[in-house]
C-alpha positions, 0 to 999 in steps of 0.5 A: 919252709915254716910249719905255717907256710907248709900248713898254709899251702896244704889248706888252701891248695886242697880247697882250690883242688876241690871246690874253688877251681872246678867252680870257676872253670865252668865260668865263661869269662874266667881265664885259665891256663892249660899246661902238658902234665909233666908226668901224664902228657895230658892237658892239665887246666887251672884257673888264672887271674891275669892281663893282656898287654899286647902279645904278651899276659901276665899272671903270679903264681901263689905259690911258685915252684910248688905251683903244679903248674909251674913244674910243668912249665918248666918241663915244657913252655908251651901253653894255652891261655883263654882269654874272654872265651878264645883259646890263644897259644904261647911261650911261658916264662917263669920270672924270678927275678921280676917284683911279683908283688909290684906285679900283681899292683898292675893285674886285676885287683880281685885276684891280686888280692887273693893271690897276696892274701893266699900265696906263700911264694909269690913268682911271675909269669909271662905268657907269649902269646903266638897270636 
């Protein structure tokens, strides 16, 4: 990884830790995703941009496996997403092999943006939803 990129990560990894997400999980209409902290056991949750299509929601990580959410999906798949206020339960799936920013063209513009404009390794995940 490049200097800039690492610099990149740290500034806006440290400002979504402690003003932007803590912000926007109080939101009642934000999505968030909840994974099992792969080190704590315990719910860890974060603020999500994504859709819904049938069973299945679609996000992208800005910053892939660096992402301390996608380390936990890879220690264990099963999550939690809320969605317009409801808590549904699912399957996550990191894609790497998917067209990330393709993706983000088909997910809600105001987050795609700032996903494209903030992230450095762009990854796609599906979420299987049980319900």
């Amino acid at each position: 990884m490049t200097d800039m990129r690492s610099i990149k990560h740290r500034i806006v990894t440290t400002f979504q830790r402690h003003v932007a997400n803590p912000l926007n999980r109080k939101r009642p209409a934000q999505q968030l995703l909840e994974t099992t902290g792969r080190v704590s056991g315990t719910a860890r949750v974060v603020p999500i941009g994504g859709r819904r299509t049938g069973n299945e929601f679609w996000f992208v990580s800005e910053f892939g496996d660096r992402s301390d959410y996608v380390r936990n999906i890879r220690a264990d798949d099963r999550v939690r997403v809320r969605l317009d206020g409801a808590w549904h339960s699912g399957a996550a799936h990191l894609l790497p092999d998917d067209d990330p920013v393709g993706r983000l063209s088909s997910l809600p513009r105001g987050n795609s943006a700032a996903v494209r404009a903030m992230g450095t390794d762009l990854l796609t995940i599906r979420v299987d939803l049980d319900d």
